[in-house]
C-alpha positions as CSV (number, residue, x, y, z in Angstrom):
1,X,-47.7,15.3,-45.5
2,X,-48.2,12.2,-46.9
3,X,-43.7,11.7,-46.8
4,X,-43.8,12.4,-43.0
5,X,-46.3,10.0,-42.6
6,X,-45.1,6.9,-44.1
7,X,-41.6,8.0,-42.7
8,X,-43.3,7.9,-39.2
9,X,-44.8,4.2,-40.0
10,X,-41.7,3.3,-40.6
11,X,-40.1,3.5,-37.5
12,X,-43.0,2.3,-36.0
13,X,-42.5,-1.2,-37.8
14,X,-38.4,-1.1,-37.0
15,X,-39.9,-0.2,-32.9
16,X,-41.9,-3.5,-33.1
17,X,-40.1,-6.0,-35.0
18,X,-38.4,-8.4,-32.9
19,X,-34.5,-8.4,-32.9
20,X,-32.2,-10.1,-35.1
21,X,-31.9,-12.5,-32.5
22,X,-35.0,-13.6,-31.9
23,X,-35.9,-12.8,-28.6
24,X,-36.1,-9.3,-26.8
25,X,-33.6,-7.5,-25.1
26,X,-35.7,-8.3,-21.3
27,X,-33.6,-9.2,-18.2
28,X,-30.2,-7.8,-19.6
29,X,-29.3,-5.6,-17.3
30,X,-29.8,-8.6,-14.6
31,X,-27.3,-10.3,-16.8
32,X,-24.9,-7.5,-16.8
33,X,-25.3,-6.7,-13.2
34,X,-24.9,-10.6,-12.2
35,X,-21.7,-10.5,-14.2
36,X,-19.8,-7.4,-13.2
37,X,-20.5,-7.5,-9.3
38,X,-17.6,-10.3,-8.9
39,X,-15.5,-8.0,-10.8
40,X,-16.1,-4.5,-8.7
41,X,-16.1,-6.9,-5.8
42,X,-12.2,-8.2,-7.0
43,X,-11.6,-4.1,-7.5
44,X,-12.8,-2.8,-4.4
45,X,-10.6,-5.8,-2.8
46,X,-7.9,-4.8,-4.7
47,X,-7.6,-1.3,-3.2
48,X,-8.1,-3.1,0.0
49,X,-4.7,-4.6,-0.4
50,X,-3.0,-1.4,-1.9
51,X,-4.0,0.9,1.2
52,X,-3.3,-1.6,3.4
53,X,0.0,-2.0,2.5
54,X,0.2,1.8,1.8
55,X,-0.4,1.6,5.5
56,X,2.4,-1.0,6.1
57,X,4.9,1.4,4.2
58,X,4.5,3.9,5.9
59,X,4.7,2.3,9.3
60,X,7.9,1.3,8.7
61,X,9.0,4.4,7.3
62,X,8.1,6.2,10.6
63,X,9.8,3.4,12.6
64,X,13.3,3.9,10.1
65,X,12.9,8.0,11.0
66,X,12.3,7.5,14.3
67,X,15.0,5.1,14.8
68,X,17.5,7.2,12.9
69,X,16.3,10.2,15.4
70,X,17.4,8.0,18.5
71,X,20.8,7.1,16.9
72,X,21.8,10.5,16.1
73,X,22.1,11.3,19.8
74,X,23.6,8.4,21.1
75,X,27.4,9.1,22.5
76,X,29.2,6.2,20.5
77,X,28.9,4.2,17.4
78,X,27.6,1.0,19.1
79,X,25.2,2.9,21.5
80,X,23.7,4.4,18.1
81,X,23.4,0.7,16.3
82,X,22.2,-0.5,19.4
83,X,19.6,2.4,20.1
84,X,18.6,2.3,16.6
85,X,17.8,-1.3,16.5
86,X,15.9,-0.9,19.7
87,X,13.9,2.0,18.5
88,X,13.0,-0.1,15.7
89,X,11.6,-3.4,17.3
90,X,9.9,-1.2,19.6
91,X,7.9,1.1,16.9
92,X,7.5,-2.5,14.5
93,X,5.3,-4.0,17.4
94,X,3.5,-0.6,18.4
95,X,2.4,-0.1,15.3
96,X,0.9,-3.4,15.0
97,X,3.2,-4.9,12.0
98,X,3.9,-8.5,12.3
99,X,7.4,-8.4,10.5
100,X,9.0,-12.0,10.2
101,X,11.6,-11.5,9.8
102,X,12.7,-7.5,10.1
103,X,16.3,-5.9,9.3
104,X,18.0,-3.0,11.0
105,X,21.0,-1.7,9.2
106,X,22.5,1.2,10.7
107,X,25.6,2.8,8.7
108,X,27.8,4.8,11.4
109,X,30.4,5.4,9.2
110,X,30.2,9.0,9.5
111,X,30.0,9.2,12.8
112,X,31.3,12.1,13.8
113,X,30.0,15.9,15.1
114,X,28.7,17.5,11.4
115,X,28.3,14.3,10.4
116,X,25.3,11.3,9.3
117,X,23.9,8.2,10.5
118,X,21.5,6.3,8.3
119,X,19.2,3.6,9.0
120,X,17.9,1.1,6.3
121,X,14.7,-0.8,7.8
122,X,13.6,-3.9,6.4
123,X,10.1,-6.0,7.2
124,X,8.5,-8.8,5.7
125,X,4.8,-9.2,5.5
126,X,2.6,-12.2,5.5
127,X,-0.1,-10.8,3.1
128,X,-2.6,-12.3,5.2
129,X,-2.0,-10.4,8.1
130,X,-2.7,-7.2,6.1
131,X,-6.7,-8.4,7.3
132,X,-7.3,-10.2,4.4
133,X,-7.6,-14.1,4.5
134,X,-6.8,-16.3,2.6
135,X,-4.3,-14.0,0.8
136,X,-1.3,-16.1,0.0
137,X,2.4,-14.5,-0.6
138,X,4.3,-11.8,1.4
139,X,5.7,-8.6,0.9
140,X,9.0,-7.1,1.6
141,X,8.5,-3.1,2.7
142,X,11.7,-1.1,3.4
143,X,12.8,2.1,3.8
144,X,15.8,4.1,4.6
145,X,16.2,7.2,6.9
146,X,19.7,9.4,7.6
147,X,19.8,12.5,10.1
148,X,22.5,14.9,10.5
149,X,24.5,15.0,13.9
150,X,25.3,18.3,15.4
151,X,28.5,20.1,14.5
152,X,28.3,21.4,18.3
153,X,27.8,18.3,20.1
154,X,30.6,16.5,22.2
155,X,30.8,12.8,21.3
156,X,32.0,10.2,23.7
């Protein structure tokens, strides 16, 4: 009995005695707290600007399939390049992006019944319009879509 009780003294004395330091451990956590809420703040920003321009991508990606879609049924070559790029200005400023400057490349090359048209679209983003300001930089989003054109259809 007389083990477990000096053992239990002890730790009583280590419990009491100041730290090595020389003060307590009393307003830490306000210390830690004050120092890591700029950081999650920088994080949660941070995942701001990666779903935004998530977002962006896949805004133009639906403008380049949808663009590729009108294209595919146009009667000649030019109408398709010319129906694609139209397609494309018109879905850019639906969808809110404010490209400057945007691309529409449309390969007709195999432009024939059974065959493919493809359409490469290209948009540069101001990082500030993403709804952040102050953001400086900008962003080039692309993507490329290619639809098959009927083996039945009769081209002009």
């Amino acid at each position: 009995m007389r083990a477990a009780s000096v053992a239990h003294a002890g730790a009583r004395a280590a419990r009491d005695r100041p730290l090595a330091s020389g003060g307590s451990d009393a307003g830490s956590a306000a210390a830690e707290i004050v120092i890591l809420t700029p950081l999650l703040v920088v994080l949660a920003l941070l995942f701001v600007i990666g779903g935004r321009l998530a977002s962006g991508l896949q805004d133009v990606g639906d403008a380049a399939r949808t663009s590729v879609e009108s294209a595919v049924i146009a009667s000649t070559p030019s109408a398709a390049q010319a129906q694609a790029a139209a397609t494309a200005g018109y879905e850019i400023s639906h969808d809110g992006l404010q490209c400057t400057p945007y691309s529409v490349t449309t390969d007709v090359t195999d432009f024939i019944q059974g065959g493919a048209v493809s359409v490469q679209l290209r948009c540069g983003i101001e990082l500030v319009t993403l709804g952040i300001p102050g953001l400086p930089g900008s962003v080039t989003l692309s993507d490329q879509a290619t639809a098959g054109i009927e083996l039945y259809r009769e081209m002009g």
